[in-house]
Backbone as CSV, one residue per row, in Angstrom:
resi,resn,N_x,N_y,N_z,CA_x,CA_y,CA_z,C_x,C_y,C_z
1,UNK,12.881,-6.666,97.623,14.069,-7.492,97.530,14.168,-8.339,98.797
2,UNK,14.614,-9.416,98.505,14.671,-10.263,99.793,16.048,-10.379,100.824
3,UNK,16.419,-10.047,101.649,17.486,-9.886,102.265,17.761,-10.585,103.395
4,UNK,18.762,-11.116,103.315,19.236,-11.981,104.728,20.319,-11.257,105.041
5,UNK,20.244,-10.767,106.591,20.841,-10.064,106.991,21.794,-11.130,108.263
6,UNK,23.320,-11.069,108.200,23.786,-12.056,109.111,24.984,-11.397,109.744
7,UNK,24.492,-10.955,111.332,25.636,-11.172,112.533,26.279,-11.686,112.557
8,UNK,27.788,-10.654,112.709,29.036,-11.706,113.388,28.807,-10.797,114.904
9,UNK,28.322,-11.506,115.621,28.679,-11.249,117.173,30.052,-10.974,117.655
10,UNK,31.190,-11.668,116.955,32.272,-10.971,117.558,32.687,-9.944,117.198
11,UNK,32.149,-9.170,115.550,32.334,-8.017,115.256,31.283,-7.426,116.028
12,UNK,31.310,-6.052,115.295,30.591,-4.854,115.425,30.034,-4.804,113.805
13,UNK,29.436,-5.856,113.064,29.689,-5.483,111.578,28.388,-6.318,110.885
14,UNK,27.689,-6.194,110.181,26.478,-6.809,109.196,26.771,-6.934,107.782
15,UNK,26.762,-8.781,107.708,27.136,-9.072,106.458,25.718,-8.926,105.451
16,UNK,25.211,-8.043,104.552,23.779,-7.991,103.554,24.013,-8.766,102.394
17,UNK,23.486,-9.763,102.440,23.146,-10.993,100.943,21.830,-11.100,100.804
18,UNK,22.131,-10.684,99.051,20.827,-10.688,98.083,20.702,-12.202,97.936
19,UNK,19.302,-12.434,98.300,18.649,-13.749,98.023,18.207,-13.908,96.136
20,UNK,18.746,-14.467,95.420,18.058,-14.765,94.443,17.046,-15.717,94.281
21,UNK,15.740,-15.167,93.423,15.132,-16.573,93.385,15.046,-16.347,92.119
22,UNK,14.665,-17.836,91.286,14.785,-18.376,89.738,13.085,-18.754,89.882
23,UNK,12.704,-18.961,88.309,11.523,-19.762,88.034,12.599,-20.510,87.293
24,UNK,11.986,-22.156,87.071,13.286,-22.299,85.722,12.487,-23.924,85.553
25,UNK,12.453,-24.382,84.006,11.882,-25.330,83.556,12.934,-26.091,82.663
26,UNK,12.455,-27.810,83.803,13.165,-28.718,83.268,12.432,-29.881,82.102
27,UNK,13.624,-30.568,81.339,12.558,-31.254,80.541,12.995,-32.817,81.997
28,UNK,12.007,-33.576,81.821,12.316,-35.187,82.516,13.140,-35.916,81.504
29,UNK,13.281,-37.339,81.813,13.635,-38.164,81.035,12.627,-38.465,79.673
30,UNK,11.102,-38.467,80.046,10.201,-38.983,79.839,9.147,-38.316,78.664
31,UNK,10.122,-36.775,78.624,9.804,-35.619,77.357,9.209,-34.608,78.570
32,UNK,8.715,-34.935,79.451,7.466,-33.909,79.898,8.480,-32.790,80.666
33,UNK,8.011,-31.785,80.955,8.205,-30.340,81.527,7.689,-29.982,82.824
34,UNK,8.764,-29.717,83.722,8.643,-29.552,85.100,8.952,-27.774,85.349
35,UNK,8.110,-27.241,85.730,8.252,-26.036,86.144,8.550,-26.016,88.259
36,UNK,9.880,-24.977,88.189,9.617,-24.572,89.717,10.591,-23.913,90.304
37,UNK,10.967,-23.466,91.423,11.066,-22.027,91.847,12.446,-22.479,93.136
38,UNK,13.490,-21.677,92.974,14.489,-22.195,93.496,15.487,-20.455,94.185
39,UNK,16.178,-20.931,94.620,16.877,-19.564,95.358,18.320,-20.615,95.230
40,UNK,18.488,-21.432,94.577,19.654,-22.219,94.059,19.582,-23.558,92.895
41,UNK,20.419,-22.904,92.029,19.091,-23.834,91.034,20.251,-25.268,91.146
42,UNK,21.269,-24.736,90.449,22.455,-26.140,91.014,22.031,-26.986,92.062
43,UNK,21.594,-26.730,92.914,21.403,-27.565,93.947,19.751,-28.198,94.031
44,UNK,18.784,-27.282,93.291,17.603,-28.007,93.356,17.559,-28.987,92.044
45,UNK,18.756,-28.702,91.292,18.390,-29.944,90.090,18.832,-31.050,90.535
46,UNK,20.049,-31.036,91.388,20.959,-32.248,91.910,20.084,-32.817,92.562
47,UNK,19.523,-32.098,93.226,18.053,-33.054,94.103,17.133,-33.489,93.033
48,UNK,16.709,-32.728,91.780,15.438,-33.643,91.318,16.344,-34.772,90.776
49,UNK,17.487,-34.662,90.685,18.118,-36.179,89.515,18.656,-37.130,90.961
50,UNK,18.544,-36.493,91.888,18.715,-37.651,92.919,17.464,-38.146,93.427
51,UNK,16.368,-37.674,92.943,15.016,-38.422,93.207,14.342,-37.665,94.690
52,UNK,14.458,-36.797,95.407,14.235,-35.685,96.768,14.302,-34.220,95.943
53,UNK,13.732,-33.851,94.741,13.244,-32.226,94.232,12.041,-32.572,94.328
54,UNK,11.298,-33.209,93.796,10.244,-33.235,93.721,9.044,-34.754,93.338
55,UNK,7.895,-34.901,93.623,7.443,-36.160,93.587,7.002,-36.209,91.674
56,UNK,7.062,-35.434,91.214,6.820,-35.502,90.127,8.062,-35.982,89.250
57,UNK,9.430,-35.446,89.817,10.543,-35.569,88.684,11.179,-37.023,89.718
58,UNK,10.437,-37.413,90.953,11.194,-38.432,91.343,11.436,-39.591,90.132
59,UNK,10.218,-40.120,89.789,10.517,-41.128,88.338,10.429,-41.109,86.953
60,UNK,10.793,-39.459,87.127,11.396,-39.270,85.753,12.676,-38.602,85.557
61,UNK,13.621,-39.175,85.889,14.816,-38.594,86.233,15.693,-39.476,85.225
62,UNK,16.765,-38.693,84.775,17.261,-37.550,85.230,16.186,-36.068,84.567
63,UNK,16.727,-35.413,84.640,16.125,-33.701,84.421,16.710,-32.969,83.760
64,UNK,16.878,-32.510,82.997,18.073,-31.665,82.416,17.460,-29.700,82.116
65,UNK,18.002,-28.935,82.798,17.540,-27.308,82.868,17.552,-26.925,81.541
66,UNK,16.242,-26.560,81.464,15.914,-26.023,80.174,16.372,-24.286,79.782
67,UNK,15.731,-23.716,80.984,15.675,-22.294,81.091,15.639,-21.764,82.454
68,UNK,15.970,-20.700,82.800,15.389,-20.230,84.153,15.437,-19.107,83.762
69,UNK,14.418,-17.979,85.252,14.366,-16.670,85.171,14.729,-16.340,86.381
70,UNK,15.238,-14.883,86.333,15.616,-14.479,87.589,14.818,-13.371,88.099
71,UNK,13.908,-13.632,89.409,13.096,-12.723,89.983,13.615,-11.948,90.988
72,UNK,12.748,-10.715,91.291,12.919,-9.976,92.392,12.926,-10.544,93.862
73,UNK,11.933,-11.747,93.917,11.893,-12.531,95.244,10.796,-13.527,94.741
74,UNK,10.768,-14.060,96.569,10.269,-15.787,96.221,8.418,-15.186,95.928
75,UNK,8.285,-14.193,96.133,6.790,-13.778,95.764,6.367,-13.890,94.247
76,UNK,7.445,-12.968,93.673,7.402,-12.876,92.314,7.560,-14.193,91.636
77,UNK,8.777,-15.116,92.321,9.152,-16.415,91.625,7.818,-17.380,91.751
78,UNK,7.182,-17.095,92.739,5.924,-18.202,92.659,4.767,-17.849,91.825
79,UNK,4.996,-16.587,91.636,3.414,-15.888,91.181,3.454,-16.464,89.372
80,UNK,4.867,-15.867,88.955,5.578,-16.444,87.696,5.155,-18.288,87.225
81,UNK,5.587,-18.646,88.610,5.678,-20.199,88.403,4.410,-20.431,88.245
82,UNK,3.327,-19.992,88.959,2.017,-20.617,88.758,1.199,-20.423,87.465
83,UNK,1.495,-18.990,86.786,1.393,-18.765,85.793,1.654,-19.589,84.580
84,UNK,3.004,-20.006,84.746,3.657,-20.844,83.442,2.701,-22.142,84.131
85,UNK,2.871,-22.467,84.998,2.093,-24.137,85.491,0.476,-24.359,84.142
86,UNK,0.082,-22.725,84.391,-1.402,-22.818,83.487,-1.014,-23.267,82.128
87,UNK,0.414,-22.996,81.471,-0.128,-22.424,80.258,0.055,-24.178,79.761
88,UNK,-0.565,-24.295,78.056,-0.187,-25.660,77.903,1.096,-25.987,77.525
89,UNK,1.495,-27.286,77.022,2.943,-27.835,76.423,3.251,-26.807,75.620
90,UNK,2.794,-26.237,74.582,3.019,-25.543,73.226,3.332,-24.330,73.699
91,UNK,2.417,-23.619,74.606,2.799,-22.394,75.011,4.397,-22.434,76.337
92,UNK,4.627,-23.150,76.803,5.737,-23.547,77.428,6.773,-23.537,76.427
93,UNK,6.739,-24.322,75.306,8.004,-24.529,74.439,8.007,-23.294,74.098
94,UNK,7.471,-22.374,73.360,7.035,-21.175,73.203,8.170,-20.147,73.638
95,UNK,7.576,-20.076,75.133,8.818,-19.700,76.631,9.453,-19.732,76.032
96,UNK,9.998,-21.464,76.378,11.228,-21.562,76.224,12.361,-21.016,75.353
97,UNK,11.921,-21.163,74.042,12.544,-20.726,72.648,12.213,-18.661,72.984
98,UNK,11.288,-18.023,73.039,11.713,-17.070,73.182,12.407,-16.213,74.730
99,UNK,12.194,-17.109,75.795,12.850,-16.446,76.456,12.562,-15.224,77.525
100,UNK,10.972,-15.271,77.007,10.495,-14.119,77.961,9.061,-14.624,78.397
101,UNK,8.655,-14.100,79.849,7.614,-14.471,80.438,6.891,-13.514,79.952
């Protein structure tokens, strides 16, 4: 599990927050399918539709979230992501509609 552990120096006290990370696949404007790996997904889509997520969804924007998954950590979320990266279009929609990696 991934843990960020954060000091308050003026306490005596440790705040423990679970890091989530997502795999999660968007469609583009353009039909095509963007796979990738986030620890905030709200905020990494706002970036691909503002053109700074990624060089791939820069000119095909907007993006709209298809699916995501929720992993144990950013190990698992990448290992996942590279996986789906292999498979083709068909096996992606696939995913998508059932829902399980």
């Amino acid at each position: 599990m991934n843990v960020l552990i954060s000091h308050d120096y003026h306490r005596d006290t440790r705040k423990i927050v679970r890091m989530n990370w997502y795999v999660y696949i968007v469609e583009c404007s353009d039909g095509t399918l963007y796979t990738g790996i986030s620890n905030n997904i709200g905020k990494r889509i706002r970036a691909h539709n503002l053109g700074i997520g990624s060089k791939y969804t820069k000119g095909r924007r907007p993006v709209k979230l298809l699916v995501k998954w929720d992993c144990a950590d950013k190990s698992q979320a990448s290992i996942m992501e590279y996986r789906i990266k292999g498979l083709t279009r068909e096996d992606k929609q696939r995913l998508i509609l059932n829902g399980q990696v």
